[in-house]
C-alpha positions in Angstrom: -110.2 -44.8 145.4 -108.4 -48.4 146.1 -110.7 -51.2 146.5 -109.4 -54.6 147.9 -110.2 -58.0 146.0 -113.5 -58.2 148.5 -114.8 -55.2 147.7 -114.4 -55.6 144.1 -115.9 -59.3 144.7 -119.0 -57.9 146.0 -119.5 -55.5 143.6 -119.5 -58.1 141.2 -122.2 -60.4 142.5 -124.2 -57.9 143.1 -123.8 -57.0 139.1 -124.5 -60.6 138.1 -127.3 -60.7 141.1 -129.0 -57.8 139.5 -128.9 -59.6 135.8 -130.2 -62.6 136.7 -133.2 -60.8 138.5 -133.6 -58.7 136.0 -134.2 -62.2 133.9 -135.9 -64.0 136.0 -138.6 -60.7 136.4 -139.0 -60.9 132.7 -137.4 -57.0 131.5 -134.2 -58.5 129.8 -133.7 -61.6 127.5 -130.6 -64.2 127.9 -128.6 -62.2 125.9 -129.3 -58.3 126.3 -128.5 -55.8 128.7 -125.4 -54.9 130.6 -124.4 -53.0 133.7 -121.5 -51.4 134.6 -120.3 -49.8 138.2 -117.8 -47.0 138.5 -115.4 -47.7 141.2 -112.4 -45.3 141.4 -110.2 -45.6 138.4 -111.3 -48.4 137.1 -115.2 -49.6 135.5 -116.8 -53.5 136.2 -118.5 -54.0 133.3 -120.5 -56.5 132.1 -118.9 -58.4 128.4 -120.1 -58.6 125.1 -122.9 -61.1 124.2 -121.4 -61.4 120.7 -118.4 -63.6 122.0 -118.9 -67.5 120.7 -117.7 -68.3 124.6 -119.9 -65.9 126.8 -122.7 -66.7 129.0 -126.2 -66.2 129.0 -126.8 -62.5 131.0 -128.3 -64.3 134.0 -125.4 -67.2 133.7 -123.1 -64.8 134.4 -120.4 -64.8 136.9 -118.1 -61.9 139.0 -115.0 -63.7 137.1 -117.1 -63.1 133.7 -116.9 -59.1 134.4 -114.3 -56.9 132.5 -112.3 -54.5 134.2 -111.2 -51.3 131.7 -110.2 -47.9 133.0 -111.8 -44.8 132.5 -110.5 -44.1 128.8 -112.0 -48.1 128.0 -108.6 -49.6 127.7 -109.1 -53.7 129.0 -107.3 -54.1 132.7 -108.3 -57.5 133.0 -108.8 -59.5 129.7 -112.2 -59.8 128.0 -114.3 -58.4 125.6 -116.4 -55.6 127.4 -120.1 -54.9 125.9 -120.1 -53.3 122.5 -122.2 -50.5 124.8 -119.2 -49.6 126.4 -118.7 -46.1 124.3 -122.4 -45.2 125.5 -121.2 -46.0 129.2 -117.8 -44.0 129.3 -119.7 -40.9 128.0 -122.0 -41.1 130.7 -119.3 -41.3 133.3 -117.1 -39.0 131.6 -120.1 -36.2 131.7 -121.2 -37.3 135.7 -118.6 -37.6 137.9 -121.2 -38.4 140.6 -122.5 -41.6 138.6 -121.4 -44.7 140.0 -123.4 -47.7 138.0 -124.9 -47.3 134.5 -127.5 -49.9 133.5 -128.6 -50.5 129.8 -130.9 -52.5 129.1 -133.2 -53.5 125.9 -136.4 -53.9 127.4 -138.6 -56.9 126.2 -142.1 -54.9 126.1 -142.1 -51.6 124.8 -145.5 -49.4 123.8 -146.7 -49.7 120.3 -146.7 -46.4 118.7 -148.8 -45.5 115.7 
């Protein structure tokens, strides 16, 4: 599957769209969570929060996203989430999954 830059571009806001509502609506904080969308070859994916130059999740920008291919190796340079293992497995066992979100909720039941 080829994409052109557009595509790609659109795929990307609506990533850092999704994060910042996903902020905004309370279920992530500044620096969890991460998406990333299949498309063809190649995986958007959000990058690692534990980089001393990254962005808030809802600060984040398409240019921000990491581009590796299906095996995790970097296309276009960043640091992709330290979830990416958890991510490749996912689309390595579904070949119809096209976006994987992860996220560490804020509010979780207390258990006893």
């Amino acid at each position: 599957m080829y994409l052109n830059s557009s595509e790609k571009e659109k795929v990307a806001k609506q990533i850092c769209n999704t994060l910042k509502m996903f902020y905004l609506k309370g279920l992530i904080t500044p620096l969890t969570g991460n998406i990333s969308v299949r498309l063809g070859d190649i995986i958007l994916v959000t990058p690692s929060s534990f980089r001393p130059t990254i962005r808030l999740k809802y600060e984040l920008n398409p240019e921000d996203l990491v581009e590796v291919d299906l095996d995790g190796n970097v296309i276009k340079a960043g640091h992709p989430t330290t979830e990416l293992p958890v991510h490749l497995a996912i689309y390595g066992e579904c070949e119809k999954c096209k976006a994987v979100v992860h996220i560490h909720g804020v509010y979780s039941p207390q258990t006893r």
